[in-house]
GUDREN-821650 format. One record per residue (C-alpha): x, y, z; residue in one letter. Coordinates in steps of 0.001 Angstrom, whole numbers, plus 500000, padded with zeros to 6 digits. Layout:
BEGIN
XYZA...
END
This chain:
BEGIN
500000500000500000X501324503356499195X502075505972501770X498939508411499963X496579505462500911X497560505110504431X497372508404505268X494207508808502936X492686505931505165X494551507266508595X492375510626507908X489118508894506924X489309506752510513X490211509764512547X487003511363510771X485039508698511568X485979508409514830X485596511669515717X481958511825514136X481073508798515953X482118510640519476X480175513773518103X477143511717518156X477792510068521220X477858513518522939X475398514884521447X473222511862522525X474252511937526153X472910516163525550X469709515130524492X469455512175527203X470268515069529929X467789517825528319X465187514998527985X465355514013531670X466185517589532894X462639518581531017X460182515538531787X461600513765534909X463240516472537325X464810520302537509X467008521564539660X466220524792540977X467623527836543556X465894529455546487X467697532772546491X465008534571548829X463200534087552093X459522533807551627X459367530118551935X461499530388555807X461136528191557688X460552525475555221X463159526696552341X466699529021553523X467977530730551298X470776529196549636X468823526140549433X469258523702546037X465886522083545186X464778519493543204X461248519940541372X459615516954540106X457493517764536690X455183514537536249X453420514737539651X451402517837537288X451595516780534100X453368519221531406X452631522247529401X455127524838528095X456155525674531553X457642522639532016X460479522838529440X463643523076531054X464392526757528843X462052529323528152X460732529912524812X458255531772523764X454836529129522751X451574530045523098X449539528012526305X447791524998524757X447102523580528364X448915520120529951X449336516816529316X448902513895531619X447217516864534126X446932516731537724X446006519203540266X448172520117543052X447147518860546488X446863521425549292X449868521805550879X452549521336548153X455151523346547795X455572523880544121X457820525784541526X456657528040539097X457042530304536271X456409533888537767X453070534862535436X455189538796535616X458200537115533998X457907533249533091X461899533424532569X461746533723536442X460910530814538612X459260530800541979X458233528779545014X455486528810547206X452924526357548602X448923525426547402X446634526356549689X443608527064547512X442383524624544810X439536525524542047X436893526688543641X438109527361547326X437560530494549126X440304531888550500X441399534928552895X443412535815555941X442011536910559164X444016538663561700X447311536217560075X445089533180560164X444446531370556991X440741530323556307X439534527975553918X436240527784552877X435143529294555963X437563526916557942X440222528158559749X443657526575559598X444789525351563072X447785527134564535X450297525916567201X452796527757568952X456560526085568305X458604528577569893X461416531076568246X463113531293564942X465385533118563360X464091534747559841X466803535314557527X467165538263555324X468785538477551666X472409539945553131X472957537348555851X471088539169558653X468215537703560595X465577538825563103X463904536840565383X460308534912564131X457409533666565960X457341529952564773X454279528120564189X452904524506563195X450101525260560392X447772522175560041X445597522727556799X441332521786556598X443024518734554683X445508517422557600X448699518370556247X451064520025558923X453892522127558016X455797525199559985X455336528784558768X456925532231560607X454981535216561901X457387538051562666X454640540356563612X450908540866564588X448130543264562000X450557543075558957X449567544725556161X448590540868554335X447327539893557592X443335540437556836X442450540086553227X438910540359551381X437797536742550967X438468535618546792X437192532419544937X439632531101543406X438595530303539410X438750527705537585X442533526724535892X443951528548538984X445417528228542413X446213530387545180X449567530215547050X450862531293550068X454723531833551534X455410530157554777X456921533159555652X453526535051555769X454928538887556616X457855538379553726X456279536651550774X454789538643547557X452363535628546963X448768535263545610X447457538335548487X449333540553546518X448091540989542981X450340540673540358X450505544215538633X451826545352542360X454780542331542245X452877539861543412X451572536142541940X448037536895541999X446463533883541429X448232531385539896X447411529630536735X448105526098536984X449736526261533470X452418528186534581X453167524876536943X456987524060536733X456720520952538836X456658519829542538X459709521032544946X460148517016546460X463821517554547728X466596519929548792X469864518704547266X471930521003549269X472088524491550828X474786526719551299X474616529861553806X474910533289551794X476023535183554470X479488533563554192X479889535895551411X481183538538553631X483448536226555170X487243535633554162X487503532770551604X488940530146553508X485893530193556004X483248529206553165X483330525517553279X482020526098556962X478533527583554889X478063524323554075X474139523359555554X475343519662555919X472109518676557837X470008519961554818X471710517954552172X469032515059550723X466251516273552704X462517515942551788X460711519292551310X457525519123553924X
END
């Protein structure tokens, strides 16, 4: 064989091989975009209004097929008209769930169901009441609420038990807030209404949307359910010389379930 064969065949392997590793990566992309969008998303809590529940700092995990999926659901944004879900479920009360912000659907937000299609919903004097029943409240002493530059004042902590029996703590950091007594609303059909557990520091469905709120929520807008928190990772350490940061570390909250 000549030398201008063997290299002619020495460039055709290397060109094969390196189209064959091409598609190999570019399979292993799709098999991570494919899971990323219909199985799971990781998502970051970079604000307080889910304390005591979610810290900021905190890495979640939202599963998408306890919902169903709609446009919402893709793991980037794109511009698609709503055409409704598929495989649709309706959140329970109580679930914490991600969602795109209906202000900005690039932006994604947490909070928990506490109104389903057709509830009536509003606070009275900071207690929740749904359809006319109130949400039992139990005194579970002091926390600390954290703020977005690693401060914290103190919170009264309390164990909220919903009309349907699920438990779950919230904060109260003062009395007569100004979302503490709201008109009573019916929530529509193809909506929800959500609440922060951190009731005097969450821009949630009390506060309408053209004031920076959520409003209430359209279930299409549904990301998935927050299930887990992967990790967490104290923000105030940010102030703190480099060599202190692995001490951020929220070891305790690594692979815990979101309640």
């Amino acid at each position: 064989m000549s030398v201008e064969k063997m290299t002619a065949t020495t460039t055709k392997r290397k060109s094969s091989g390196w189209g064959g590793q091409l598609v190999q990566l570019a399979g292993i992309v799709a098999a991570v975009f494919i899971a990323k969008g219909a199985l799971a998303e990781p998502f970051y809590v970079p604000s307080g209004s889910m304390e005591p529940t979610l810290l900021i700092g905190d890495a979640l995990l939202a599963s998408k097929f306890p919902y169903g999926y709609g446009t919402s659901s893709l793991p980037i944004q794109i511009n698609l008209p709503e055409s409704g879900r598929v495989f649709a479920e309706t959140p329970k009360q109580g679930d914490v769930v991600v969602f795109r912000w209906p202000g900005d659907r690039s932006q994604a937000w947490v909070k928990r169901v506490v109104g389903l299609p057709g509830d009536r919903i509003q606070m009275r004097q900071g207690q929740l009441f749904i359809n006319d029943r109130p949400a039992e409240l139990k005194p579970d002493g002091i926390g600390a609420a954290e703020d977005d530059n690693g401060g914290s004042e103190p919170a009264y902590r309390y164990v909220e038990t919903l009309p349907n029996g699920v438990s779950h703590l919230i904060f109260k950091m003062r009395d007569n807030g100004p979302l503490d007594n709201t008109p009573e609303v019916t929530v529509p059909a193809g909506h929800l209404f959500v609440l922060g557990d951190n009731r005097d520091n969450s821009a949630d469905s009390r506060v309408p949307l053209r004031s920076g709120g959520v409003g209430l929520l359209p279930i299409d807008n549904l990301v998935g359910r927050a299930d887990a928190v992967l990790g967490s990772w104290d923000l105030g350490m940010r102030g703190q010389p480099v060599w202190t940061w692995l001490s951020g570390f929220r070891l305790a909250r690594f692979f815990t379930a979101v309640h």
